[in-house]
VMD Tcl script that draws the C-alpha trace (Angstrom):
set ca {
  {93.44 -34.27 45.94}
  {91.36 -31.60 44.31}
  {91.72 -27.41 44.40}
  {91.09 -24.89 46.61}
  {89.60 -23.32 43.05}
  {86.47 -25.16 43.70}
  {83.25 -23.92 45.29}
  {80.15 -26.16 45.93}
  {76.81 -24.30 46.15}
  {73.84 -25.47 48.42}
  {70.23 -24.03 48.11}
  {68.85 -23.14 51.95}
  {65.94 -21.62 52.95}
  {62.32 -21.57 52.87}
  {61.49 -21.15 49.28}
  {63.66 -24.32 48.73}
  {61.69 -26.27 51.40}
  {58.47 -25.24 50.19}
  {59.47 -26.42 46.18}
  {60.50 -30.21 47.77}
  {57.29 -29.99 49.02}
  {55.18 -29.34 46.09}
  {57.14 -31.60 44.22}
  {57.31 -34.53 46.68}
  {53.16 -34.30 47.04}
  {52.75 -34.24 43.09}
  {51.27 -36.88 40.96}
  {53.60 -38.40 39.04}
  {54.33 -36.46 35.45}
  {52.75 -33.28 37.10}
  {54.12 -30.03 38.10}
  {52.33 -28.84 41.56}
  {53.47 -25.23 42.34}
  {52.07 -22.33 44.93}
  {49.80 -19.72 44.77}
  {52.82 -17.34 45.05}
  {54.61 -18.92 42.00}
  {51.11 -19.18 40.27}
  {51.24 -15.68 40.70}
  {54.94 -14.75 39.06}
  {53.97 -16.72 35.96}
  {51.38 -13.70 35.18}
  {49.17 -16.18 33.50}
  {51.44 -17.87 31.42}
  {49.54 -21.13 32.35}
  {46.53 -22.67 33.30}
  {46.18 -23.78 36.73}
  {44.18 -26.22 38.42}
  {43.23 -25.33 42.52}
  {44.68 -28.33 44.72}
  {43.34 -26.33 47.70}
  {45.74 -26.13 50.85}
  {48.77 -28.50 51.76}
  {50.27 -29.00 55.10}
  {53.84 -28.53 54.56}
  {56.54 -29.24 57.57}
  {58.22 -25.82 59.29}
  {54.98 -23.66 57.97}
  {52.56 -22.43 60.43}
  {49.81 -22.40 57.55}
  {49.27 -24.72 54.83}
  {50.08 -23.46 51.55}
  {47.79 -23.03 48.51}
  {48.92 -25.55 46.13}
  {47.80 -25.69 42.09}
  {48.61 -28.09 39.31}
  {49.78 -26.53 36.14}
  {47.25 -27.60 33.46}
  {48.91 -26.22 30.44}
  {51.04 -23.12 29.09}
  {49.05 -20.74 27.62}
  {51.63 -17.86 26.18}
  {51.77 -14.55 25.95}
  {51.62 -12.38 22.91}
  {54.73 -10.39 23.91}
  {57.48 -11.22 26.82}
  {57.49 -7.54 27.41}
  {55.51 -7.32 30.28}
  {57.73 -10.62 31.75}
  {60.35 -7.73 32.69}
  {60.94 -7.91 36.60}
}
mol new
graphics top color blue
foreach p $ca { graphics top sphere $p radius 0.5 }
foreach p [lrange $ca 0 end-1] q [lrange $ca 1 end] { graphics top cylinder $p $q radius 0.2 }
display resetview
């Protein structure tokens, strides 16, 4: 059964590890995200410091934040990579 057409994907690596993390220490109906994806939002939201997090395979804990609310942007221009 089934084709040698199909090709299953799995996310590795330590951006993936650190994401469970944040997301497995959240409060419920929260989004919990790291100073380095705070960062890449370029103020698109309102953050909330959650101070450092241990997380497993990381020498250092990691700043986490809670996103408060979006706040915009008057122009996705500047959201260019």
């Amino acid at each position: 059964m089934g084709s040698d057409l199909r090709v299953e994907y799995t996310a590795l690596g330590d951006a993936v590890n650190v994401a469970a993390r944040m997301e497995q220490t959240a409060e419920p109906d929260t989004v919990r995200v790291t100073g380095h994806t705070l960062s890449l939002t370029q103020g698109l939201f309102e953050a909330k410091e959650l101070g450092p997090i241990e997380v497993k395979g990381k020498a250092e804990p990691v700043p986490a934040y809670q996103v408060m609310r979006y706040i915009g942007t008057e122009s996705t221009e500047d959201l260019a990579p």
